[in-house]
MARFI-359536 format. One record per residue (C-alpha): residue in three letters; x, y, z. Coordinates in steps of 0.001 Angstrom, whole numbers, plus 500000, padded with zeros to 6 digits. Layout:
! residues N
ALAXYZ ...
//
This chain:
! residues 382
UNK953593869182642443 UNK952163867227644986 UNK948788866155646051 UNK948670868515649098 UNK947933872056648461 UNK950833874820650017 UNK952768871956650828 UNK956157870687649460 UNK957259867212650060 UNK960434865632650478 UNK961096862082650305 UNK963390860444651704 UNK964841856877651637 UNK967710854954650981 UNK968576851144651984 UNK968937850292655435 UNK971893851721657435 UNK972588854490654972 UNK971457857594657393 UNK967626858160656481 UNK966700858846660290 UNK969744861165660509 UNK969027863165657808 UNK965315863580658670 UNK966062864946661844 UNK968524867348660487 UNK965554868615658172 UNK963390868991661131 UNK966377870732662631 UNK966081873096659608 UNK962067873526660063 UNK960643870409657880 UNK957731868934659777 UNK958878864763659889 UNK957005861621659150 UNK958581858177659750 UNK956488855706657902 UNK958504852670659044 UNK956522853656662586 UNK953567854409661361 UNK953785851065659535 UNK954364849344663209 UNK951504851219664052 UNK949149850312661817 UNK950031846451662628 UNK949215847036666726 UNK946322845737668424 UNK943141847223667208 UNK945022848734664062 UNK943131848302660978 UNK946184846021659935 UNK946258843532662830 UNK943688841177661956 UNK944656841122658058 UNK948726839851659212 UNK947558837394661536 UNK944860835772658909 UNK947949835817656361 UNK950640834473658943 UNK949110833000661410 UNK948488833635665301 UNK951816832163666089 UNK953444835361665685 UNK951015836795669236 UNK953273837862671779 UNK952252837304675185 UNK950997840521675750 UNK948627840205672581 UNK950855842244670106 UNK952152841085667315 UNK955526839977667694 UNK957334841950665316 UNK960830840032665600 UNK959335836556664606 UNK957368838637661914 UNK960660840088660059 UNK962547836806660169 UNK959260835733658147 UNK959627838403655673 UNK963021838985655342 UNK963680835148654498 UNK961084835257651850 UNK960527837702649217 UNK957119836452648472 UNK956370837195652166 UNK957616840692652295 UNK955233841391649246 UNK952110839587651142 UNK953069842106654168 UNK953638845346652187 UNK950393844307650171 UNK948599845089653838 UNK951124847732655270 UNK951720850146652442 UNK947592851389651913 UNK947509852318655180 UNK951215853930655647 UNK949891856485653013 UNK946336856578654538 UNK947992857793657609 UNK950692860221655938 UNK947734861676653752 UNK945740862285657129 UNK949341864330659486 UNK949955866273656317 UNK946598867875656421 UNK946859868329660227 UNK950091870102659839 UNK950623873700659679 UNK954551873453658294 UNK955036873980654420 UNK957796871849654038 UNK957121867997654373 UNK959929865340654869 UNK958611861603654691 UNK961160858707655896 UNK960361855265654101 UNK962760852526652836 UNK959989851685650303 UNK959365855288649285 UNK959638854601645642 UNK958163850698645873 UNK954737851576647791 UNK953809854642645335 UNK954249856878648114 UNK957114858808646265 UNK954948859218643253 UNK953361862036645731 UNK956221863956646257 UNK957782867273644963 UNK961480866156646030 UNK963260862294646121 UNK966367862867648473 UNK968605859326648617 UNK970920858509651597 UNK973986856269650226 UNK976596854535651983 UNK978662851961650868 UNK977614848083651848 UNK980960847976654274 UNK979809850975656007 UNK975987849285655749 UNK977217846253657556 UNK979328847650660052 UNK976574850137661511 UNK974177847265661667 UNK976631844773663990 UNK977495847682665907 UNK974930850244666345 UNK971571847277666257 UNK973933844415667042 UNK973109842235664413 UNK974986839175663745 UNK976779839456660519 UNK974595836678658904 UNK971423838544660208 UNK972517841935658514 UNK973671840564655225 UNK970162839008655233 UNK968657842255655758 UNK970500844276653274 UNK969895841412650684 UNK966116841364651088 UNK966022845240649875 UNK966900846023646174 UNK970134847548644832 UNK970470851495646050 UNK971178851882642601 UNK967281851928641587 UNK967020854542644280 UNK969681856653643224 UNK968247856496639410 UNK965335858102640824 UNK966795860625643262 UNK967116864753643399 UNK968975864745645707 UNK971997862178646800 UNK973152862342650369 UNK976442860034650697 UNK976655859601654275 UNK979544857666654868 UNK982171860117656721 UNK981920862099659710 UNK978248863880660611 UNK979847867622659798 UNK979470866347656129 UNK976497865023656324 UNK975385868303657483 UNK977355870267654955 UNK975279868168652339 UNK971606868575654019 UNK972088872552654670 UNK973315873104650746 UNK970704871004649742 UNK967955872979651934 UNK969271876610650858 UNK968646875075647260 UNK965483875258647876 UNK963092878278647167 UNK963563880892649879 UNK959378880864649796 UNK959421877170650937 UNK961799877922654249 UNK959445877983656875 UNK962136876786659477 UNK961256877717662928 UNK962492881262664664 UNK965473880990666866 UNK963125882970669327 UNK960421881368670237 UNK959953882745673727 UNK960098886134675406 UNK959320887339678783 UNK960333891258679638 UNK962410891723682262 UNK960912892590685802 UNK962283895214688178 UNK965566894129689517 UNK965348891001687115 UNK966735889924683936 UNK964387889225680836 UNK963935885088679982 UNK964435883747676375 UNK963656880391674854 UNK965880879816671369 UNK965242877139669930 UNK969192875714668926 UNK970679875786665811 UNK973958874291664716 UNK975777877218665233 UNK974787877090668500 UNK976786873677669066 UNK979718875473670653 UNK977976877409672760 UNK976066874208673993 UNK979232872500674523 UNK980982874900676456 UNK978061875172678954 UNK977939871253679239 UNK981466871047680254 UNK980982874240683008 UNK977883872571684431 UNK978474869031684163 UNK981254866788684787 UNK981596864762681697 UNK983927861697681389 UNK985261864026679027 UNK984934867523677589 UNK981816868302674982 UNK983474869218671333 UNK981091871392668880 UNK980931868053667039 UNK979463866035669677 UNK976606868619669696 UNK976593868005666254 UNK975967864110666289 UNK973292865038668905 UNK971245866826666151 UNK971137863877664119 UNK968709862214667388 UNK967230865464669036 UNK966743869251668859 UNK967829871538671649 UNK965862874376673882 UNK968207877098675230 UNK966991879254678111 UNK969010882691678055 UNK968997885476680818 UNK971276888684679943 UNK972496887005676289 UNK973791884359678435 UNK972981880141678038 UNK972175879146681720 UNK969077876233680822 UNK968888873574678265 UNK966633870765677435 UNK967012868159674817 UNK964840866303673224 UNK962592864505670265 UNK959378863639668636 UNK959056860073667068 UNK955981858507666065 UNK954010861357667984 UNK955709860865671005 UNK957833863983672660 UNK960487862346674862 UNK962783864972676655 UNK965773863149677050 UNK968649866233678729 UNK967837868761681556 UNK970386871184682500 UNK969821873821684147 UNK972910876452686079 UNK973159877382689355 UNK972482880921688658 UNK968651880388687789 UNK966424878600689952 UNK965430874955688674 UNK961637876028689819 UNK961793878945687521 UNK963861877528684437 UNK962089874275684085 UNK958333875117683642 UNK959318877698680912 UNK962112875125679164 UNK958671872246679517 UNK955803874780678540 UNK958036875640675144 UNK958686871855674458 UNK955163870907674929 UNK954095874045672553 UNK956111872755669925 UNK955743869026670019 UNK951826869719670355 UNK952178871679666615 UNK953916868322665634 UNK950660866594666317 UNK952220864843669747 UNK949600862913671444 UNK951875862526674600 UNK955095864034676474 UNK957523861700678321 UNK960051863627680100 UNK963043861673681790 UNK963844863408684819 UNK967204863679686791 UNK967708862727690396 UNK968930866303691030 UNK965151867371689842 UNK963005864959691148 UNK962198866052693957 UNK960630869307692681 UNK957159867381692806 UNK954854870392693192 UNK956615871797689685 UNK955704868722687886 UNK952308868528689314 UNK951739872072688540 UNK952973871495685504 UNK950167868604684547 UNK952636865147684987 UNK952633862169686797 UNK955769860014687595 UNK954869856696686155 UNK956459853233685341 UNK957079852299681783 UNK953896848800682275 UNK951780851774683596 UNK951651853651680350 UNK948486852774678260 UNK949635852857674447 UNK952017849994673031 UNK953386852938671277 UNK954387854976674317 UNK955462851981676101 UNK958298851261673255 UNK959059855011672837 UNK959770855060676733 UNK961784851736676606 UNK963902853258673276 UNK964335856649675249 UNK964689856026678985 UNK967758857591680257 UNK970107855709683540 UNK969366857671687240 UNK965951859649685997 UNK962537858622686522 UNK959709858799684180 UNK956934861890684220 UNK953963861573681882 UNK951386863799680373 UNK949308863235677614 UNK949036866289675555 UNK945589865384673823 UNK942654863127674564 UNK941890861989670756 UNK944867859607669500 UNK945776861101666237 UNK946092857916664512 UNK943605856069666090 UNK942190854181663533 UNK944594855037661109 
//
């Protein structure tokens, strides 16, 4: 059992490029509450982090970026060039990765747990856990996601996946193998089986209902769902009669779009006429799709679609919401107003943290509305 009361936790790791991030949000997709401790360890190495000062006295102040950050790039090709380096790093890093894990899970009101690190098993951290799920994909596959999907020289990714020990002493110690080298159907074929294997007691996955509002005279009643993957043809089919995509939505395109983000669906009459997509990573909500029919007015629809997002992320322990918003939205000022956000630019934005989340996230012809959904940072100190 673990070390947290009523709650069972998953690990999860697996070498770089094998699917980890994918498979987390598919468990969060299935009602695990998510930690990434790769971004909690960038966290806990920002300015006024408790493990600023201790890298630069072990590197050097070299690695300052203009803005005062540590410059993470110069730092890896440090580390990942010299074993004895890494281990300096992780030395600092690792304490207070678990320090802040230890500190969400006791926050959180989900049962189920699911905690993202590549050094899971090497920091102690897995030690902790009920469960050790392994993602596995063969080195080809490794290499060829890096030079495509991070564009990585192939020198640069070889020198990555040889700084990171054999995934055979991760499969040795696993529960649970995930081989995620085919299409993203079997990847979710493995992560569901896996999940129902678990005791009924621990599935605390969220409701497909999660909002109601009766029907008025002469109106239709209002739900919120929040999306499953059986929704994904459904979702498709009202893409392709509201949009005009380059080319038609398949199920499986909705599919691959779990694997980044989960999906509000805003019903009137049992029929999909609102959608927004969108994630939480390192407490940031960023609502990345809005689409919303004809038939429902966009004043209506969004403030119900953004109140049920901002309920949700808020019981993921969000500390802010960035919502990229279309141009056919944007001028619906008074709704975002009402609605407690302010259009701002990505330098305007006061955390390092929420500054990269926006840069990762930002979608072409939207503009950027902020709130901040709580006034204490949750890990602030870590």
């Amino acid at each position: 059992m673990s070390k947290w009361a009523g709650k069972f936790i998953i690990g999860l790791t697996g070498n770089i490029a094998t699917g980890k991030s994918v498979v987390r949000k598919m468990l969060e997709q299935l009602g695990a509450y998510g930690i990434d401790a790769d971004a909690l360890a960038h966290r806990a190495i920002s300015k006024g982090a408790p493990g600023f000062q201790p890298v630069l006295d072990t590197f050097g102040n070299w690695l300052l970026a203009p803005d005062g950050e540590i410059d993470r790039s110069k730092l890896g090709k440090v580390v990942f060039s010299d074993p004895e380096a890494l281990k300096k790093l992780e030395q600092i890093i690792h304490p207070l990765v678990i320090q802040a894990v230890d500190y969400l899970i006791r926050r959180i009101k989900q049962q189920v747990v699911v905690i993202e690190a590549i050094k899971l098993i090497e920091s102690g951290m897995g030690a902790l856990c009920d469960s050790i799920w392994v993602t596995y994909s063969p080195s080809d596959v490794q290499l060829n996601r890096l030079m495509s999907f991070r564009k990585m020289s192939e020198l640069e990714a070889r020198q990555r996946m040889d700084a990171q020990p054999s995934q055979e002493l991760k499969l040795s110690a696993a529960h649970v193998v995930i081989n995620n080298e085919k299409d993203i159907e079997d990847t979710w074929r493995q992560v569901a089986a896996a999940w129902e294997r678990l005791s009924p007691s621990l599935d605390n996955g969220p409701s497909t209902l999660v909002f109601r509002r009766p029907a008025a005279p002469g109106a239709e009643a209002m739900n919120v769902l929040r999306a499953k993957p059986r929704h994904a043809k459904e979702i498709a089919d009202f893409l392709n009669r509201t949009r005009t995509p380059a080319r038609m939505y398949q199920p499986g395109d909705i599919l691959i779009a779990y694997g980044e983000k989960a999906f509000l669906l805003l019903e009137m009459g049992q029929k999909l006429v609102g959608l927004i997509g969108w994630q939480v990573e390192n407490l940031v909500a960023r609502t990345m799709d809005m689409v919303i029919s004809p038939q429902v007015a966009a004043t209506e629809a969004i403030p119900v679609l953004i109140n049920e997002m901002e309920r949700a992320s808020q019981d993921l322990q969000c500390e802010a919401s960035l919502v990229f918003v279309p141009s056919m939205y944007q001028q619906l000022a008074d709704v975002w107003q009402t609605l407690g956000y302010e259009r701002r630019e990505i330098e305007a934005l006061d955390v390092q943290a929420w500054q990269e989340a926006a840069r990762e996230s930002f979608q072409p012809d939207t503009v950027l509305y902020f709130k901040q959904l709580r006034q204490d940072r949750v890990l602030r100190p870590i």
